[in-house]
C-alpha positions as CSV (number, residue, x, y, z in Angstrom):
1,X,79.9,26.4,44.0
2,X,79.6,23.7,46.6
3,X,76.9,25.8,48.4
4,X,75.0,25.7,45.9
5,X,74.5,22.2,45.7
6,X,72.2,23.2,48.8
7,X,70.3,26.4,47.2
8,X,71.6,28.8,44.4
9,X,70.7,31.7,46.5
10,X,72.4,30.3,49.8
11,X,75.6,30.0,47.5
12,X,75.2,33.7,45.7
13,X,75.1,34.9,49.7
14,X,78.2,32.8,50.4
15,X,80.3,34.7,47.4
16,X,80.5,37.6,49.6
17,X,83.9,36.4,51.1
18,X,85.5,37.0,48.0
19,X,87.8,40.0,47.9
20,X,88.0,40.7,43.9
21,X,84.9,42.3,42.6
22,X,85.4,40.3,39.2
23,X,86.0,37.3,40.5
24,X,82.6,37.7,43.1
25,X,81.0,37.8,39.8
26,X,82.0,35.5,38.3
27,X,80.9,33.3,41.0
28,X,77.3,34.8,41.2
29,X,76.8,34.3,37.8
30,X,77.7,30.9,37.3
31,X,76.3,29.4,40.7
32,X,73.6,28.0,38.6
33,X,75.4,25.9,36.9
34,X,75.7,23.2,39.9
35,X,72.0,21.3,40.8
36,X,70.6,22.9,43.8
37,X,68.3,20.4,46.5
38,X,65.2,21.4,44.2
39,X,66.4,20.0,41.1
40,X,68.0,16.9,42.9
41,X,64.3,15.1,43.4
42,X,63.4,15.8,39.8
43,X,66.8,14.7,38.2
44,X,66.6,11.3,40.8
45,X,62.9,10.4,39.5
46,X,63.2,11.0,35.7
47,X,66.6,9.2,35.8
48,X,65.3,6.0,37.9
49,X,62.1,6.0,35.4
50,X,64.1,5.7,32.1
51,X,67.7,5.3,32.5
52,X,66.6,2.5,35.4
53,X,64.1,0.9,33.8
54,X,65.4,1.2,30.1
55,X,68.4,-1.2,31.5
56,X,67.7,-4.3,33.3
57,X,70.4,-5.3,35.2
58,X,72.4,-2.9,37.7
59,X,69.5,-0.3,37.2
60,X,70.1,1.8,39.9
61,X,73.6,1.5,39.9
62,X,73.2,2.8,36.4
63,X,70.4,5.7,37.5
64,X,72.9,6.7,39.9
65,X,75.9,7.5,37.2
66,X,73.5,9.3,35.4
67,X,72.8,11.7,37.7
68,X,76.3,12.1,38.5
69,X,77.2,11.9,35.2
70,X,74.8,15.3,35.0
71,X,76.7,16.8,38.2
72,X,79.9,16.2,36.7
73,X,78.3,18.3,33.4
74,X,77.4,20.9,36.0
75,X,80.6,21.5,37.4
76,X,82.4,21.3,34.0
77,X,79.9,23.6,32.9
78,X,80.9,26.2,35.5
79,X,84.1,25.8,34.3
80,X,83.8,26.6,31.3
81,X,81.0,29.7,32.2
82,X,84.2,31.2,34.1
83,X,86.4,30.8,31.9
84,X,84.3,32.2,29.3
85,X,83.4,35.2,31.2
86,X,86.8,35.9,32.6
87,X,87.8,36.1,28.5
88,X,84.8,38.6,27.4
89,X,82.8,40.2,29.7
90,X,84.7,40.4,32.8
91,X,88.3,40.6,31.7
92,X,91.2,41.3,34.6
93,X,93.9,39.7,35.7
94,X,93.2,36.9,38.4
95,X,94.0,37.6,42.2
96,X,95.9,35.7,44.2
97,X,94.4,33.5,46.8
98,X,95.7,33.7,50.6
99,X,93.9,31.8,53.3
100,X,94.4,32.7,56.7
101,X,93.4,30.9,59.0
102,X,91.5,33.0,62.5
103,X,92.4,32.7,66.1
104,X,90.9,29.8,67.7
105,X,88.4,30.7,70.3
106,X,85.4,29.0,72.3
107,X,82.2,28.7,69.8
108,X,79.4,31.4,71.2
109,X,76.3,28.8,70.3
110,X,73.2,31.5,71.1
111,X,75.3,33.7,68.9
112,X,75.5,31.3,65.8
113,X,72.4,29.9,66.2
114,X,70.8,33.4,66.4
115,X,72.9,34.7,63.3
116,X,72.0,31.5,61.1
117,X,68.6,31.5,61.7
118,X,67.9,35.3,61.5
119,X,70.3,36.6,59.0
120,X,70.7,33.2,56.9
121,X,67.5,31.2,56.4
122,X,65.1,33.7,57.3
123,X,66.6,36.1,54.8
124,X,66.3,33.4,52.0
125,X,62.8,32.5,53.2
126,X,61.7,35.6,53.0
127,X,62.7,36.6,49.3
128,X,61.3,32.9,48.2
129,X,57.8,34.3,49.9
130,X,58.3,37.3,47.9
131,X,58.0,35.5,44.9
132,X,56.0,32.2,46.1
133,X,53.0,33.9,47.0
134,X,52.3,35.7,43.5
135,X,53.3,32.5,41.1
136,X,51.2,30.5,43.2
137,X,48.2,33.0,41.9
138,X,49.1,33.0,38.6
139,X,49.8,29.9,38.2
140,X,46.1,28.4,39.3
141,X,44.7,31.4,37.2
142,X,46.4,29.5,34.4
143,X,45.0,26.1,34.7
144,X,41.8,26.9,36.0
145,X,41.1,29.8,33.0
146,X,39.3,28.4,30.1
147,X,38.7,29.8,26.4
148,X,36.8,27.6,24.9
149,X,37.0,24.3,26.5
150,X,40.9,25.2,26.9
151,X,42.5,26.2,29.6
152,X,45.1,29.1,29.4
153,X,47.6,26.6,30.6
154,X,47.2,24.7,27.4
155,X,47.0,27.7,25.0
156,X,50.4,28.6,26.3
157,X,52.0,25.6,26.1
158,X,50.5,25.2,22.4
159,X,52.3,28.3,21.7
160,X,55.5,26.9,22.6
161,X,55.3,23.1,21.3
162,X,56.8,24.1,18.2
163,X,60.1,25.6,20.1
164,X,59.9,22.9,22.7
165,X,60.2,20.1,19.9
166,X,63.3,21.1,18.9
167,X,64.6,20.5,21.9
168,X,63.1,17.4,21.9
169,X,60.7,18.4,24.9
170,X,56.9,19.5,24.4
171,X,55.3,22.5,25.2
172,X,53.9,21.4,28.7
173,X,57.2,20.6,29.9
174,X,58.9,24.0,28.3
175,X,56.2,25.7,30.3
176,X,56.4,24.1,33.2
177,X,60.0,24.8,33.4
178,X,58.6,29.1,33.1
179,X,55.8,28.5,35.7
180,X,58.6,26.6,37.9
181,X,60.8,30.0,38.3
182,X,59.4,30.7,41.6
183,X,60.8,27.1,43.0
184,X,62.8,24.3,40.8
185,X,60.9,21.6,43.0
186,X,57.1,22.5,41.1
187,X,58.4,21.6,37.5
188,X,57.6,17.7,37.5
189,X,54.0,18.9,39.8
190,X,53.1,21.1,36.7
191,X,54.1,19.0,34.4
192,X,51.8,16.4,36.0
193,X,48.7,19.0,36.5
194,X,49.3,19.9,33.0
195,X,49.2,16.5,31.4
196,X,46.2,15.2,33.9
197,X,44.2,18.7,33.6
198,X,43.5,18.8,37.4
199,X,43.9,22.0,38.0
200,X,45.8,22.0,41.1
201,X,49.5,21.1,41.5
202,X,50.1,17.0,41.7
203,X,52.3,15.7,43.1
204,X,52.8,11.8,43.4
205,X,55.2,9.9,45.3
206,X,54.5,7.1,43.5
207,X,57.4,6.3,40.7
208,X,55.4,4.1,39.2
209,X,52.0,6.3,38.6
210,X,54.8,8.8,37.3
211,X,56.2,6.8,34.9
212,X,52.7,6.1,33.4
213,X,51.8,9.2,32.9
214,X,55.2,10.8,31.6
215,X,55.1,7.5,29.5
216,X,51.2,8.1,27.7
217,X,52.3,11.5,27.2
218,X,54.9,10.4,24.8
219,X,58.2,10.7,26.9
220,X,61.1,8.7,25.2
221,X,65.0,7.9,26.6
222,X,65.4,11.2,24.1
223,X,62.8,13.4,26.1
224,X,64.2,12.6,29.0
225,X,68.1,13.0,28.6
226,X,66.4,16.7,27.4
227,X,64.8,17.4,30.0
228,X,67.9,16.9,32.7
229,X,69.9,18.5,30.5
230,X,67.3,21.4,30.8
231,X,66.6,21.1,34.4
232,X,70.5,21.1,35.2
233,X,71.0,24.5,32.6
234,X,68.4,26.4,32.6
235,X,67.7,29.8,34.1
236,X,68.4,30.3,37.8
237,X,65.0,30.7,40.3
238,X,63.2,33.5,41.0
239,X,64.5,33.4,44.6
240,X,68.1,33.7,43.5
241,X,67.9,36.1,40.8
242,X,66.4,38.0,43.7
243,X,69.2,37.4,45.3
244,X,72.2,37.8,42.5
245,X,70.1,41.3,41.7
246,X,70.6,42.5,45.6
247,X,74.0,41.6,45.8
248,X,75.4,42.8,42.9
249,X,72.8,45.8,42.1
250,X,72.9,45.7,38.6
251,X,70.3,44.5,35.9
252,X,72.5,43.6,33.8
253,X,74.2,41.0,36.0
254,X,71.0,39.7,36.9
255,X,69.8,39.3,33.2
256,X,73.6,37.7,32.5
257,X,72.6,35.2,34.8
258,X,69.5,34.4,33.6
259,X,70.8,34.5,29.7
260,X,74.1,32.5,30.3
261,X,73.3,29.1,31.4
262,X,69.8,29.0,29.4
263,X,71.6,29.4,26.5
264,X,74.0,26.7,26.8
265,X,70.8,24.6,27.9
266,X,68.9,25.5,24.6
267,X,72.2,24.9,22.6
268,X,73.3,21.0,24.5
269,X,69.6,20.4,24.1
270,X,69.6,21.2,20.2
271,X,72.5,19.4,20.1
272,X,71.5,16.1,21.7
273,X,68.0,16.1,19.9
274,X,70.0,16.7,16.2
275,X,72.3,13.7,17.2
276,X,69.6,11.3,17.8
277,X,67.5,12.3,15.0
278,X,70.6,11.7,12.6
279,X,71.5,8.6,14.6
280,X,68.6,6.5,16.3
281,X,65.3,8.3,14.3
């Protein structure tokens, strides 16, 4: 779990030192749960914008609990996956856990350095290639398309507004979260290119310029406590479903993961949009 605070797929690889089959699984499948490096600049920007600026005193203090207030939901979350799966679909009895620890000797640095470049981080860079090169394609075919004055971006996300508002997202946002599969850090660059019709993926440094454009394009407090619930449960990237599909060769572990923590990221989502609207609306 704590590895994949860095990248999902780093911590699916790092599940192989667990003996029990079942419990490996379990791991796999719930590595999701935790906010990996690419959702960390998304969850930062959205929560400084309008948890920040919605309080005026201690702003940042305050945008800081919130995105460990959504860690915390992360972690708790993968607690209660495991639990869940260890009750249904992967029943057993748990193993015990011994650690021992190795014989102490003198640190061979060409030897690790040539093991975690080679069959670490080029391993991982080469799957996210895999599936980089082709969503990149597809995903300029999409806003640069047009029916009608339209582009195909638009007629997608069109399709899903009416899902997306329950939510309490739009249909932009739902489908950038699709078109982000390949990488979590794209999402808020497609949701930009999508609301400016550029074409081309945007992507501002500016927190301000942000914040103007999320705000013209009707983003609430509401919209935004949605959308890092969404980006902290939602399904796993292409790169590690790659990745949970190698190591545990099955489909149906792979689809699991997917399934799992989108549902609970539909369900908190439909949850928190029903309470304001019988609340605050």
């Amino acid at each position: 779990m704590c590895m994949g605070f860095g990248c999902n797929a780093a911590g699916i690889i790092g599940c192989r030192i667990i003996d029990s089959p079942r419990e490996k699984l379990i791991s796999i499948i719930t590595n999701a749960f935790v906010p990996c490096n690419g959702r960390f600049p998304f969850l930062i920007t959205i929560s400084t914008i309008f948890i920040g600026s919605f309080f005026a005193e201690g702003s940042s203090f305050l945008a800081t609990l919130c995105v460990l207030a959504i860690i915390l939901l992360g972690i708790f979350m993968t607690l209660l996956a495991s639990q869940f799966l260890s009750k249904t679909f992967l029943k057993g009895t748990p193993s015990s856990f011994v650690l021992e620890l190795p014989p102490y000797r003198k640190p061979q640095f060409g030897k690790v350095l040539v093991r975690s470049i080679l069959d670490r981080t080029l391993f991982v860079l080469a799957r996210a290639l895999t599936v980089a090169v082709p969503a990149g394609i597809f995903i300029w075919l999409l806003a640069n398309l047009t029916i009608a004055d339209q582009s195909l971006l638009t007629y997608v996300a069109n399709f899903f507004d009416p899902f997306a508002r329950l939510l309490g997202l739009d249909g932009y946002i739902f489908t950038a979260f699709l078109l982000g599969m390949p990488a979590n850090e794209i999402v808020l660059p497609i949701i930009l290119m999508s609301y400016l019709q550029t074409g081309t993926l945007v992507n501002l440094e500016d927190t301000a310029s942000i914040a103007s454009i999320l705000h013209a394009n009707g983003w609430t407090l509401l919209t935004a406590i949605n959308v890092m619930i969404f980006t902290l449960l939602h399904f796993p990237c292409a790169t590690s479903l790659l990745t949970i599909y190698k190591e545990t060769k099955s489909i149906r572990w792979t689809i699991l993961s997917f399934c799992l923590p989108t549902i609970c990221g539909i369900l908190l989502c439909l949850l928190t949009t029903g309470i304001a609207h019988i609340f605050w609306i």
